[in-house]
C-alpha positions as CSV (number, residue, x, y, z in Angstrom):
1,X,217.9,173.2,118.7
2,X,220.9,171.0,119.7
3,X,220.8,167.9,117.9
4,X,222.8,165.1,115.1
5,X,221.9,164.2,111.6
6,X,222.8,161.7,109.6
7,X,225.5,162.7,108.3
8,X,227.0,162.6,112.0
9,X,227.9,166.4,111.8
10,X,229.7,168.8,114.6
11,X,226.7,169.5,116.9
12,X,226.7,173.4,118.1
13,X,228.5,173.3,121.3
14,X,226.6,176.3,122.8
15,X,223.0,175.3,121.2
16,X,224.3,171.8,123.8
17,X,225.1,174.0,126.5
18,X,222.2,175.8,126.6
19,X,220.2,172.9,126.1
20,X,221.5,170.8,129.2
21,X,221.7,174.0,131.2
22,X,218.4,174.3,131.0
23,X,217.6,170.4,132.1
24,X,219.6,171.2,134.9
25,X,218.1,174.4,136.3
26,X,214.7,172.3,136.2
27,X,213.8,169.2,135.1
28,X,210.6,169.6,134.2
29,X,211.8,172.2,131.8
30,X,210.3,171.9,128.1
31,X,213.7,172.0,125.8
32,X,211.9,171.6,122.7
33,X,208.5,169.9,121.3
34,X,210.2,166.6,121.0
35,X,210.3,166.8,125.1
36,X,207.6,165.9,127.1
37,X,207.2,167.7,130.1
38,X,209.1,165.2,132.2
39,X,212.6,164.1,130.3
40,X,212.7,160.4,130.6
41,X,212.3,158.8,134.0
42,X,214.0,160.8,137.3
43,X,215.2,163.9,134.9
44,X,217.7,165.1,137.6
45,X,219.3,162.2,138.6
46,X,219.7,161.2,134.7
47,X,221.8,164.9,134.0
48,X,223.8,163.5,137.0
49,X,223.9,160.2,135.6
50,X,224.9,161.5,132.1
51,X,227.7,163.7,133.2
52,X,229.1,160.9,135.2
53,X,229.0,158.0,132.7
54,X,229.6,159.9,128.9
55,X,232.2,162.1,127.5
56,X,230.1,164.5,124.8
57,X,227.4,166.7,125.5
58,X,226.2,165.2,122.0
59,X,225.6,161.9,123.6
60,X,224.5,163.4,126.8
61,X,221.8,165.0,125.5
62,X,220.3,162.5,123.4
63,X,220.7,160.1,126.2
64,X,218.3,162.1,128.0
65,X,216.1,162.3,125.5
66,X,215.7,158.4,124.9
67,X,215.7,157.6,128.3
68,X,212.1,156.2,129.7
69,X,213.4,153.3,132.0
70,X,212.1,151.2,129.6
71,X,213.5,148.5,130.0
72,X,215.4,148.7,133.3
73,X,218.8,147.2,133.7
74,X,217.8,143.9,134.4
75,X,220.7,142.4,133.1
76,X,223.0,143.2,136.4
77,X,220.1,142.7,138.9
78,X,219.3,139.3,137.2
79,X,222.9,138.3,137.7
80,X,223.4,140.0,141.1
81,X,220.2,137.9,142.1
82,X,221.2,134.2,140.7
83,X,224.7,134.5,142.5
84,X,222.9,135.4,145.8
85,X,220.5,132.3,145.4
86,X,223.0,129.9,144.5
87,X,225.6,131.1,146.9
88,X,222.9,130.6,149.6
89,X,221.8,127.3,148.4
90,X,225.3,126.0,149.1
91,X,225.7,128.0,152.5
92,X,221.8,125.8,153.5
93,X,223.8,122.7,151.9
94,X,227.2,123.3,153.4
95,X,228.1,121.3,156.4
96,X,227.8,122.8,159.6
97,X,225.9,125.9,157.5
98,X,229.0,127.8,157.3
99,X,228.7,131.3,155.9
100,X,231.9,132.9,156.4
101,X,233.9,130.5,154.2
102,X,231.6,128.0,152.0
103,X,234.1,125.1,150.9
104,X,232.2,121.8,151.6
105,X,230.2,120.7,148.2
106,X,231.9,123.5,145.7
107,X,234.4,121.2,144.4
108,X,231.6,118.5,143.4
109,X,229.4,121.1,142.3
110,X,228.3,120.7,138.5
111,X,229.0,125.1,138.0
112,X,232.7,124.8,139.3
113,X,235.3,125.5,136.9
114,X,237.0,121.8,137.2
115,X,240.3,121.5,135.3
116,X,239.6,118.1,135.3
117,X,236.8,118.3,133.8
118,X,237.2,121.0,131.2
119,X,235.3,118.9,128.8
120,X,232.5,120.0,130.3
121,X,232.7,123.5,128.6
122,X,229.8,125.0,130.3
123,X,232.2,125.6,133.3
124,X,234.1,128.1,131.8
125,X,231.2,130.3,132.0
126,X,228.5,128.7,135.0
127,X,231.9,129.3,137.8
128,X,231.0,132.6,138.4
129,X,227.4,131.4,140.2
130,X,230.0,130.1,142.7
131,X,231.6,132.0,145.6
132,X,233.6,130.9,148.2
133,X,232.4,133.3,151.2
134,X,230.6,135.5,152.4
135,X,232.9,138.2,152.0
136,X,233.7,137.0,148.4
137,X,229.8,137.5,147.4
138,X,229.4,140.9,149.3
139,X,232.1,142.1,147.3
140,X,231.2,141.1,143.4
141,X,228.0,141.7,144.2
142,X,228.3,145.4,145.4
143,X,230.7,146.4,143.1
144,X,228.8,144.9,140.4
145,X,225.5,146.5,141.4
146,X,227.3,149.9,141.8
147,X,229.1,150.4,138.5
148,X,227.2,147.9,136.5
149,X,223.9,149.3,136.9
150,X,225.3,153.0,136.1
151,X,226.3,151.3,133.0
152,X,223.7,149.5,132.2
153,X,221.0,152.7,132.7
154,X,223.0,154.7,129.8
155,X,224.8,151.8,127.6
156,X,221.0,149.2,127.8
157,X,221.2,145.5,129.1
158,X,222.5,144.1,125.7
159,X,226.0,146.1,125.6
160,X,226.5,145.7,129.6
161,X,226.0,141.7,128.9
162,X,228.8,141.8,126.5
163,X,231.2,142.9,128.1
164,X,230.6,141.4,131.9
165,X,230.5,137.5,130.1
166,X,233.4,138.7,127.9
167,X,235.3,139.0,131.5
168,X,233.6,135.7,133.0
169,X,235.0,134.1,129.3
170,X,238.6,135.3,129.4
171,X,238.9,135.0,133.3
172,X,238.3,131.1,133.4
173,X,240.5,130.5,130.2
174,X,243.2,132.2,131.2
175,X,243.1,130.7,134.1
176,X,243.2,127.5,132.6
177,X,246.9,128.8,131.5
178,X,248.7,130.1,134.2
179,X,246.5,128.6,136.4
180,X,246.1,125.1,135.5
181,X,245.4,123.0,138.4
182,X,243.0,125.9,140.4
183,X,239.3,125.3,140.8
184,X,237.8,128.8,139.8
185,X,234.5,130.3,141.7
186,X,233.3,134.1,141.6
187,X,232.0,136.7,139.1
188,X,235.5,138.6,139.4
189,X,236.2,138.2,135.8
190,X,232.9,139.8,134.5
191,X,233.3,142.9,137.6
192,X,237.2,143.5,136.8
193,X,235.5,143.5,132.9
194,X,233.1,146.0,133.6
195,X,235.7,148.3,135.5
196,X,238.7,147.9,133.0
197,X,235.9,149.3,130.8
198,X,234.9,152.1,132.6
199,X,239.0,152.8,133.6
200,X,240.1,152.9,129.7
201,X,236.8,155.3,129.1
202,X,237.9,157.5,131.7
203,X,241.8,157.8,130.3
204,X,240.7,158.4,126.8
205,X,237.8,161.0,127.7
206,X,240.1,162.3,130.5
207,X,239.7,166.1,129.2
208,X,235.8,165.4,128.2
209,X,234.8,163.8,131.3
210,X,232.8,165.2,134.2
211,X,234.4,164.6,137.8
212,X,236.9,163.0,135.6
213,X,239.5,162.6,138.9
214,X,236.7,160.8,141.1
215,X,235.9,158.2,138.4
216,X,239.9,157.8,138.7
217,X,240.2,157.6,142.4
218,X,237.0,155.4,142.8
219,X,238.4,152.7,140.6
220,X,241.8,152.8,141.6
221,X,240.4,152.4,145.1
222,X,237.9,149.8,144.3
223,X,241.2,147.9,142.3
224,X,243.9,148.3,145.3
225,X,241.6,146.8,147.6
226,X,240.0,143.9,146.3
227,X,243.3,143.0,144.1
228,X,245.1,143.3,148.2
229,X,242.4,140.9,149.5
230,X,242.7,138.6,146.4
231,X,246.7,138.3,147.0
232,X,245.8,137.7,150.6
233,X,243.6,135.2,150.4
234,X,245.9,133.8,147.7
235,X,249.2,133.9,150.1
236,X,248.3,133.8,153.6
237,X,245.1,131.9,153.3
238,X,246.2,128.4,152.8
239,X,243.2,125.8,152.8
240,X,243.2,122.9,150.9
241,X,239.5,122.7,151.0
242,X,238.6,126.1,149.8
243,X,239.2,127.2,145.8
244,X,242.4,129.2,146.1
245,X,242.4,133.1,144.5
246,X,242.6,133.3,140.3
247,X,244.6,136.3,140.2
248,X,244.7,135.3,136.4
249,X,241.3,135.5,135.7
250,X,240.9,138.9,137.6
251,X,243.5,140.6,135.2
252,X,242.2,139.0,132.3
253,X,238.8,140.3,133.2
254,X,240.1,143.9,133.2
255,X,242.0,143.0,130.4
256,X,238.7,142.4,128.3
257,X,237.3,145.1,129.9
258,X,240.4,147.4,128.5
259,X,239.6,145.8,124.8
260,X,236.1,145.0,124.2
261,X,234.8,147.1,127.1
262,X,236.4,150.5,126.2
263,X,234.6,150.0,122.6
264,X,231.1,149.1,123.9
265,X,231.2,152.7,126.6
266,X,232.4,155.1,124.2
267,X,230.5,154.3,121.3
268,X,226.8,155.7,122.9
269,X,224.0,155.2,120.7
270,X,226.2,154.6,117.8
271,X,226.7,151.1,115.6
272,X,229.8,148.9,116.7
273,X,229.3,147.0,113.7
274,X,230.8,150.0,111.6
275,X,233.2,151.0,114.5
276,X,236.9,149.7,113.1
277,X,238.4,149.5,117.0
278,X,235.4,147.3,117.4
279,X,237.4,144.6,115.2
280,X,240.1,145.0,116.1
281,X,239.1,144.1,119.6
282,X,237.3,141.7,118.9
283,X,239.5,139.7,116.7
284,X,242.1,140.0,119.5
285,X,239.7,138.4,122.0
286,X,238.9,135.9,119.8
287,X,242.3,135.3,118.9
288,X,243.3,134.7,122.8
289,X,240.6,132.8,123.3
290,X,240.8,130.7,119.9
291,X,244.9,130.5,121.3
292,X,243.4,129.1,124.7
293,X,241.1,126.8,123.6
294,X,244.2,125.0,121.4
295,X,246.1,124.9,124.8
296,X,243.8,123.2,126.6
297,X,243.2,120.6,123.7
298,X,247.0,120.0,123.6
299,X,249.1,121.4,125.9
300,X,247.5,121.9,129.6
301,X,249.7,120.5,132.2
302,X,246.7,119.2,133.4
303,X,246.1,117.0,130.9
304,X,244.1,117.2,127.2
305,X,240.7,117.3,127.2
């Protein structure tokens, strides 16, 4: 039987293979009596699932194991829903109900990140409810819903929260740094967060990871477009009344992601308290953060709060 103890010993690789070779020929095969007839909750598409998303067949296979879609990942649907519901609240309240660009009522709106009002600290984090079209909704949301709940099905709600407001977090404070005077909408931070997450786990794993060049190509793909459309929207798209493109906040998004998002996805099932990289993470974050907090007490250009 293919399995850990608590000492954390080398698993027997072929005891693994066998194992999972088994799941995949059926999935209503019986590994051992700790299975029940059915493992977890959609066997099949979990072995998929599993290859896709971790590096060890260790980590696979107790993954498979736990798994009962209990509880499902609420966390990304929850989100994914309260940005749709707000973003059409403001498209009913917009004038002349436009949907293609929303910019009538966002800058008053109490959820915008104001750097006039960065006293009000709740905007750092309540911006990404915002969005500032159609098209800017569409895309957070999908991308969101198509890697975050992959994540959230192996790594639980808890873990995937942590590192998508991590994102939100460093997106609108580093914003308020190199981009002082822009009124910030959008859940970019927390999405870029989730794929610089993903991205490092994929280059550190590269040898250990399943399809390891399609995780590649499908972020780098999902990266060169949206980061083309952001500079787009941020260059040729010049209107006064519509928040202008943070392309601050979407690299620091991936940049958390990189950091404290790389630690979270490789550490399945394990304890980040005892992790050391987990520290050092997230004393850097905290560090940056702590560093723009200070700058926006005493040294915006906008002003001091």
């Amino acid at each position: 039987m293919c399995d850990t103890n608590n000492d954390n010993d080398l698993i027997n690789q072929n005891e693994c293979d066998a194992e999972l070779q088994a799941m995949e020929l059926d999935g209503q095969t019986e590994i051992d009596g700790n299975f029940s007839k059915h493992i977890g909750c959609g066997s099949k598409f979990n072995r998929r699932l599993a290859d896709f998303v971790l590096t060890t067949d260790e980590d696979k296979l107790l993954y498979l194991k736990q798994y009962n879609c209990n509880p499902p990942p609420l966390f990304i649907l929850t989100i994914s829903l309260a940005e749709l519901v707000v973003f059409i609240y403001y498209g009913v309240k917009a004038e002349y109900k436009q949907w293609i660009t929303i910019s009538s009522g966002l800058a008053k709106s109490p959820l915008i990140y104001d750097p006039w009002k960065r006293e009000e600290v709740w905007r750092f984090v309540s911006y990404m409810f915002l969005h500032a079209g159609i098209e800017h909704i569409m895309g957070n949301v999908v991308l969101q819903l198509m890697v975050g709940i992959m994540l959230e099905m192996v790594h639980k709600s808890l873990r995937v929260s942590i590192v998508y407001m991590s994102g939100v977090l460093a997106g609108s404070l580093s914003s308020s740094i190199f981009d002082p005077f822009v009124f910030l909408v959008g859940a970019s931070g927390g999405v870029y967060a989730l794929l610089g997450g993903y991205l490092s786990n994929v280059i550190m794993n590269w040898s250990k990871l399943a399809f390891n060049g399609l995780h590649l190509l499908l972020i780098l793909a999902i990266a060169i477009v949206d980061i083309g459309f952001s500079l787009y929207r941020r260059i040729a798209v010049m209107d006064d009344d519509t928040p202008q493109v943070s392309l601050a906040a979407h690299f620091a998004g991936g940049l958390a992601g990189i950091t404290i998002g790389y630690v979270v996805f490789s550490n399945f099932n394990k304890s980040l308290i005892s992790d050391t990289k987990m520290w050092v993470c997230l004393i850097a974050y905290l560090f940056a953060c702590g560093f723009a907090v200070l700058w926006n007490l005493f040294l915006s250009p906008v002003g001091t709060v």
